[in-house]
N, C-alpha and C positions, 0 to 999 in steps of 0.2 A: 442525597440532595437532588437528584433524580426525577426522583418521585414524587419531590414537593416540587417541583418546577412541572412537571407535568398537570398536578393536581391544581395548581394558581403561576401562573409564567410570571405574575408580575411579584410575588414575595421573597422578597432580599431574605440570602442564606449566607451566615458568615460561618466559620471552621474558628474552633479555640484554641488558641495556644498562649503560647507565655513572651511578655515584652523581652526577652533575653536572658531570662533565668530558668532553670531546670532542675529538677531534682539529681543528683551525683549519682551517675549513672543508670538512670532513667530511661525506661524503654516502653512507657505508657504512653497513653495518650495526652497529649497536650504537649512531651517531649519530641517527640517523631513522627511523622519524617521530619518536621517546622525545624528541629532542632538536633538532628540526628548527629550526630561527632563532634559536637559540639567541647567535648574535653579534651581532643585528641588537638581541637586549634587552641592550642596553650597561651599565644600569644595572643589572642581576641580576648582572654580571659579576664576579671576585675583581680587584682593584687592588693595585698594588705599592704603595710610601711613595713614589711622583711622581706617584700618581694613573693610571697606566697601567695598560690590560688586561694581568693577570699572563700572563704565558705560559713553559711548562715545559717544558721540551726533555727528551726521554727516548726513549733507543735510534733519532736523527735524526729525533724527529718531534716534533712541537707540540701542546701540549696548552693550554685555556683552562677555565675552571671557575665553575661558579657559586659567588657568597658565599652561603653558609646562613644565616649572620649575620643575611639581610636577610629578612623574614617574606612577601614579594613573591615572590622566589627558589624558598622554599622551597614557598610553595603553588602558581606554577606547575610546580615538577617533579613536586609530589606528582599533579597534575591530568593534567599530561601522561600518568605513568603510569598512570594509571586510563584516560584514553581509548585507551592502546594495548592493555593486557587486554585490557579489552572488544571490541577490532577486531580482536583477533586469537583471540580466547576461550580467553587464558592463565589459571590458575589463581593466579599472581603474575608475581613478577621474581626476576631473578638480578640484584646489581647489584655491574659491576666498580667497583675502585676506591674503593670505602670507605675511608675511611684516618679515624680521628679527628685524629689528632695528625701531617701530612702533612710531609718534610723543609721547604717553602717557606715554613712559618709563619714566619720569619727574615726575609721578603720583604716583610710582610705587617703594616699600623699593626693591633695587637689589642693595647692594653697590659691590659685588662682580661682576656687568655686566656678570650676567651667563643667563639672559635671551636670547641673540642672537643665543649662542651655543645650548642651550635647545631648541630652537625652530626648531634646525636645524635634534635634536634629533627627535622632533616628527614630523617632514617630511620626516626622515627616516626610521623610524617606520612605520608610513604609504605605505610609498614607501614598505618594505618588503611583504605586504600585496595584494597587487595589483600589477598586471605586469605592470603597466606602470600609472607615478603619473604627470601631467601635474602641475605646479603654476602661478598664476595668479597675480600677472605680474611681467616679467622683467622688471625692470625700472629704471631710472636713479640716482636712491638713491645708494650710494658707494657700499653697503655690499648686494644687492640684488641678483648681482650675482654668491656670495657664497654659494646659497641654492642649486646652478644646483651638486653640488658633494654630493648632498644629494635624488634628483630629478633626473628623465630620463629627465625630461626639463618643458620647461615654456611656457606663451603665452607671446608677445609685443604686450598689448592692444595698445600701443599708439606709433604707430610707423610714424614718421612724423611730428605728432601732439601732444600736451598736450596741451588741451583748458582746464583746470584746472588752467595753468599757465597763468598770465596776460601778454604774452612776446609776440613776434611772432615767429614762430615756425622759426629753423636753421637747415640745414644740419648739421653741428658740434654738436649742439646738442641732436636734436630727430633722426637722422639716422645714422648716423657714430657708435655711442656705440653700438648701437645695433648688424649693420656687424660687428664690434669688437667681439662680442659673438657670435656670429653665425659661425667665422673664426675661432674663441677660442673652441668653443667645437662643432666639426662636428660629433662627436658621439651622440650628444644628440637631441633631438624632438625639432624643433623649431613652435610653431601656430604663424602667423605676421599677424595680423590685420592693413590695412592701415586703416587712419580714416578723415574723413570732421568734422568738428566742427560742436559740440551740441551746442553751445551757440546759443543766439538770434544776429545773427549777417544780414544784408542787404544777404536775398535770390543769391547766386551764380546762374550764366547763363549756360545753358548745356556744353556751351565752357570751359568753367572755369573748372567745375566741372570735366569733361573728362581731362582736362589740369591736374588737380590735381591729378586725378584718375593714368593716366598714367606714371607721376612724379616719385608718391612714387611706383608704381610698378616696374619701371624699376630701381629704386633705391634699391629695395628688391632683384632682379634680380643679383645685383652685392656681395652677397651672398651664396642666394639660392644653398641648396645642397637637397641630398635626403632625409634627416630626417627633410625639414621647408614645411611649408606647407602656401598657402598667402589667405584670406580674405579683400574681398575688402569690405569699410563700406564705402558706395558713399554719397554723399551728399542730390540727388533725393532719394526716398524710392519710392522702386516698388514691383509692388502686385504679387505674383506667381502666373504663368499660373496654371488655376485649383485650387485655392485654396493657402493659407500657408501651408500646410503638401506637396504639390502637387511638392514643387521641389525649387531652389533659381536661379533666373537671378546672370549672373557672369560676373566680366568685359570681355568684347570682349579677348583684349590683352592677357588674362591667357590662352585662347583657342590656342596661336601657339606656336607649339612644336618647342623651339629651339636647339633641342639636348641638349647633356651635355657640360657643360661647359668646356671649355682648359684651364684654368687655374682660380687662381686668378685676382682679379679686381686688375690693377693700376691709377695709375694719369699721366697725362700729360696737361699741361700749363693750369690745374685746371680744367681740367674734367677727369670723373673717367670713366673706361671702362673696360667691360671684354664682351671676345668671347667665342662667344658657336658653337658647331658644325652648328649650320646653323642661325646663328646671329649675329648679334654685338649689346651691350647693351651698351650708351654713356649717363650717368646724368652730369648735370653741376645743381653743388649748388642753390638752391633755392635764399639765400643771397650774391652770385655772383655778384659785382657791373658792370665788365666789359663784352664785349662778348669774349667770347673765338672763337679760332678758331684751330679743332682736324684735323689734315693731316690726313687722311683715305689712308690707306696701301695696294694697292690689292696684292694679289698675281701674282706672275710670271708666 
């Protein structure tokens, strides 16, 4: 972190770790130092309704979690992250796994539903800690985007895309809510990761891929203010010049400066567009059955 603070003083550097959960006996990164003995404080632990350490099995591995519930809990997480900042001379956190509303509440005695709110406490607590607390992810679960009044803001891992979901990806669903938040709180840090599917689906063609790439960009576009910031996650994986340390290829497109934008994005006969001092940004829906066709307006 160093060396990027030498290289630009002014670029915010956050450190990764996890809102309270860890892998069961974990000794990688994102578990430690952030989370270091974390099994050994047994009673900071979440518990099922027989009183045992919950534990959460997800893609063959195990997970444990702190209860936020518990004001012990929550001020050793907030504590630990404050001493890894500083050890490390991050600017904040990124933190995985934020979830208010998580599926295992099912698992879990809360008849009074104070886990959501609590959880919300110790994102806040944290947040006091750090100048700036990034969570990981926005997403299309109802109550997720209640934690940004607790947060400077969030990342949208999966903006376009949820290949987690057996659907095919929609405008109305993976990109609309998202500009909905992004329009909703323009005080806050937005990270938007566009994303190509992980699954094992038939190898996409440079075309495609470029096709998709530009898509969800210019669909980010119709947003985009000063506090988001966009990640392209392309479909090819390419090697950086020099090395991985040595720098990241970025899409073409993010390189032209379109000025700032005039306004908000509207719709017209089902394509959405907004103008920027030296552009015009035009998406038509992914699941669009018909062609549209936009009158383009010159100036007098």
């Amino acid at each position: 972190m160093g060396r990027l603070k030498v290289e630009s003083p002014t670029v915010r550097v956050l450190f990764y770790t996890w809102a309270g959960r860890k892998y069961s006996g974990a000794d990688l990164i994102g578990a430690i130092p952030t989370l270091e003995d974390m099994e050994r404080r047994r009673r900071f632990l979440l518990k099922d309704r027989s009183g045992h350490v919950l534990t959460i099995v997800e893609g063959g591995r195990e997970f444990i979690g702190l209860d936020p519930r518990l004001p012990e809990a929550r001020a050793w997480l907030s504590d630990r992250v404050r001493t890894v900042a500083d050890l490390v001379g991050s600017d904040g956190v990124a933190l995985d796994s934020a979830i208010r509303s998580p599926r295992f509440l099912n698992r879990i005695d809360d008849p009074d539903g104070c886990y959501p709110p609590k959880f919300d406490e110790m994102i806040r607590a944290i947040t006091a800690h750090t100048p700036l607390t990034i969570f990981n992810n926005l997403s299309a679960r109802s109550d997720q985007e209640q934690l940004l009044a607790v947060a400077p803001g969030a990342s949208i891992e999966r903006f376009g895309l949820n290949d987690n979901i057996a659907r095919a990806p929609t405008f109305a669903a993976d990109i609309r809510p998202y500009l909905n938040a992004m329009g909703t709180h323009p005080d806050k840090t937005f990270l938007v990761y566009g994303r190509a599917s992980r699954n094992k689906t038939p190898y996409a063609t440079y075309e495609q891929d470029w096709e998709w790439q530009r898509y969800l960009y210019c669909a980010y576009l119709l947003a985009a203010g000063p506090n988001t910031r966009w990640k392209q996650h392309a479909g090819f994986l390419t090697s950086p010049f020099g090395g991985r340390a040595n720098g990241l290829e970025v899409y073409a497109d993010t390189l032209h400066d379109l000025g700032p934008a005039l306004g908000n994005y509207t719709v017209e006969n089902g394509c959405y567009r907004r103008a920027f001092e030296r552009g015009l940004v035009l998406v038509v829906p992914s699941e669009s059955r018909r062609r549209t066709t936009v009158p383009i307006r010159r100036p007098m």
